[in-house]
C-alpha positions in Angstrom: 5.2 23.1 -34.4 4.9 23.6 -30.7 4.2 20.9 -28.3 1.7 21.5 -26.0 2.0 18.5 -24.1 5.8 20.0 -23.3 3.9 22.8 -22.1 1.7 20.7 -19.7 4.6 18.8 -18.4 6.7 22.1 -17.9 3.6 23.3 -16.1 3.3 20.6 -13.6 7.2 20.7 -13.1 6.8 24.1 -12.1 3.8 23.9 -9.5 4.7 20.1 -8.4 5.5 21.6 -4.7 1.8 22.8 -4.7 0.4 19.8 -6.7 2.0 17.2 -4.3 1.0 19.1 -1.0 -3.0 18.2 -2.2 -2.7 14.8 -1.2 -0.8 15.6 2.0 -3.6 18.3 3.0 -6.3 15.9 2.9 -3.9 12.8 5.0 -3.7 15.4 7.5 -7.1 16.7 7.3 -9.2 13.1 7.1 -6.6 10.9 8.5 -6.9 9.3 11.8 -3.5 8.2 13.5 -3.4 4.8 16.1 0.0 4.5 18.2 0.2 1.0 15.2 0.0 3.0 12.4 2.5 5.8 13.2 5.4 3.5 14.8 5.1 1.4 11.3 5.1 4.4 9.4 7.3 7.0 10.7 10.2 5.3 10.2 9.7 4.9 6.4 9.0 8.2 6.1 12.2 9.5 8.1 14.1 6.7 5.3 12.3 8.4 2.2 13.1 12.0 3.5 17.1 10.2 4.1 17.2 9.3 0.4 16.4 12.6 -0.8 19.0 14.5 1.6 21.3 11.8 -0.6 20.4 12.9 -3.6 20.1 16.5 -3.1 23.9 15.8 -1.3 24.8 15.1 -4.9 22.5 17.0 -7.3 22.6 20.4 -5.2 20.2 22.8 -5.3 19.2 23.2 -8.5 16.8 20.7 -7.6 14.3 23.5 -6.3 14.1 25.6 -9.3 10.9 26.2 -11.9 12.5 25.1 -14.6 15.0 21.8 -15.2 18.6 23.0 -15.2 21.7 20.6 -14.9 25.3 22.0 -14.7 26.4 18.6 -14.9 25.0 14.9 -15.3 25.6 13.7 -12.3 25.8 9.8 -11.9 27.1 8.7 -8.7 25.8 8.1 -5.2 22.2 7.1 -5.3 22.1 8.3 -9.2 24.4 5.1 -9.8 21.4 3.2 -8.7 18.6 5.0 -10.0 18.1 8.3 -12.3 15.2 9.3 -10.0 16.2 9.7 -6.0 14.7 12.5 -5.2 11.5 10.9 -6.4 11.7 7.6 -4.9 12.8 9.5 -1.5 9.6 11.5 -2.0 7.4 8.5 -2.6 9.0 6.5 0.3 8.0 9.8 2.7 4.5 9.9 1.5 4.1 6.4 1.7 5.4 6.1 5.3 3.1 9.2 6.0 0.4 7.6 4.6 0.5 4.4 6.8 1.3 6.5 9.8 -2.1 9.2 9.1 -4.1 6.4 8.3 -4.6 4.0 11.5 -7.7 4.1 12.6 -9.6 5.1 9.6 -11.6 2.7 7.9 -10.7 0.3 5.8 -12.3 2.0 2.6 -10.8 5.5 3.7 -7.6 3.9 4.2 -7.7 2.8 0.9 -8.9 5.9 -0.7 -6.5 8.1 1.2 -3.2 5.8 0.7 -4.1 4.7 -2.4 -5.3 8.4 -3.8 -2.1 9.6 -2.4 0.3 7.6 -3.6 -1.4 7.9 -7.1 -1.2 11.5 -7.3 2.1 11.4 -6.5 2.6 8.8 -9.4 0.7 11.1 -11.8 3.4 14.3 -11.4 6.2 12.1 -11.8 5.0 10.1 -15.0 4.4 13.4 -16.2 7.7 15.4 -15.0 9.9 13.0 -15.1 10.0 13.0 -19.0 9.8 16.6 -19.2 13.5 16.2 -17.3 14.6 13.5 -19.2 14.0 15.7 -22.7 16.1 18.4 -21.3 19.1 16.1 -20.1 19.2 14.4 -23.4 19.2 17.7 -25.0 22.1 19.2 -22.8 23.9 15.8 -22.5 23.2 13.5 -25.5 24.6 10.3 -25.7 26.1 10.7 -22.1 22.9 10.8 -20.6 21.8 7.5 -23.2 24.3 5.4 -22.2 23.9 6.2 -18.5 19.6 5.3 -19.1 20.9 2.3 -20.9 23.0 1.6 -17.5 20.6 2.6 -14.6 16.7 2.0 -14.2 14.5 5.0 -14.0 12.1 4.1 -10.7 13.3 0.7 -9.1 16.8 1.1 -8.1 19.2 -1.8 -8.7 21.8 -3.1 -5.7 24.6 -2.9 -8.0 25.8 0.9 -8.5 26.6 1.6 -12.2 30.4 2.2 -11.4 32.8 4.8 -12.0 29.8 7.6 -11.6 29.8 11.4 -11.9 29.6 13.7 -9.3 30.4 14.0 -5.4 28.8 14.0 -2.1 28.4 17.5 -1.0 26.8 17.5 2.3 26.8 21.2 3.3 23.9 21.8 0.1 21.4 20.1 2.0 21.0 22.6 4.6 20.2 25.1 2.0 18.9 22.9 -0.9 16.4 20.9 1.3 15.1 24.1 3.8 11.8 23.6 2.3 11.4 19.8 2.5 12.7 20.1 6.1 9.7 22.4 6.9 7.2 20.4 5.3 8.2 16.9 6.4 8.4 18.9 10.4 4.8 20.9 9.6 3.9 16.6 8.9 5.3 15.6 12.0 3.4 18.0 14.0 0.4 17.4 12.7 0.5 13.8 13.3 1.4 14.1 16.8 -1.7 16.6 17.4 -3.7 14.1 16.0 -2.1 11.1 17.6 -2.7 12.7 20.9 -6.3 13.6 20.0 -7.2 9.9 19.1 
């Protein structure tokens, strides 16, 4: 019997790049920047976007593609503390974004735009992130069991799950994370034009 929910999930794995850049349309777009809100919020973003270079340092670039893949499960560096850094990189970034956009708005629209923000971002990954999981546990069985019995999915823990695979490979990121680099820059600019506007 096909699953259409597998379907749905593959979908929204496949167009998340377009799916997430909704919320950061309309930050840009209704959001209104103090000098307060963007020295609190920058930085968290430029952690969240340090996270995913990371992960992408160990994962590579497969991370980019329309489909899952995996040539390997790879458990070490910030997979030893959680199965999802990319993710929680991402949702640091749009957090710190949202803080910085969101300044002088209203407290309502502040609400509406950080809150709305961070809960699309929620929705992809509650639905992507089993979509992934299904695939690892089909190409890696109980490897990939044992290592969900060892490290949390979302909130990372302090102590890595030792002797991890995988190694750092910082000459991916360049390539892997070209993308993300242009986004989180077309962000930046954006914020100061509006920052200098207020």
């Amino acid at each position: 019997m096909h699953d259409q929910s597998d379907d749905f999930q593959a979908f929204v794995f496949k167009n998340r790049g377009a799916l997430l850049a909704v919320p950061a349309v309309l930050l840009a777009a209704l959001g209104k920047p103090s000098a307060f809100s963007v020295t609190l919020g920058l930085p968290i973003a430029i952690a969240g976007e340090l996270i995913r270079c990371w992960a992408v340092g160990y994962s590579g670039v497969t991370t980019r593609g329309d489909a899952v893949t995996a040539p390997q499960l790879v458990t070490a560096g910030p997979y030893a503390h959680v199965r999802n850094p990319l993710y929680v990189g991402n949702f640091v970034t749009a957090a710190g974004y949202a803080i910085a956009f969101t300044g002088k708005n209203d407290p309502l629209e502040r609400l509406a735009l950080v809150g709305g923000s961070l809960a699309a971002m929620l929705g992809v990954y509650a639905t992507i992130v089993p979509h992934e999981e299904a695939f690892l546990r089909s190409e890696f069985g109980e490897e990939f069991d044992r290592y969900c019995e060892r490290v949390p999915p979302v909130l990372p823990q302090l102590e890595p799950m030792p002797d991890g695979a995988g190694r750092w490979q910082p000459e991916v990121i360049k390539e892997a994370e070209s993308r993300t680099f242009a986004s989180f820059g077309a962000m930046l600019l954006l914020l100061a034009l509006k920052a200098l506007k207020a």
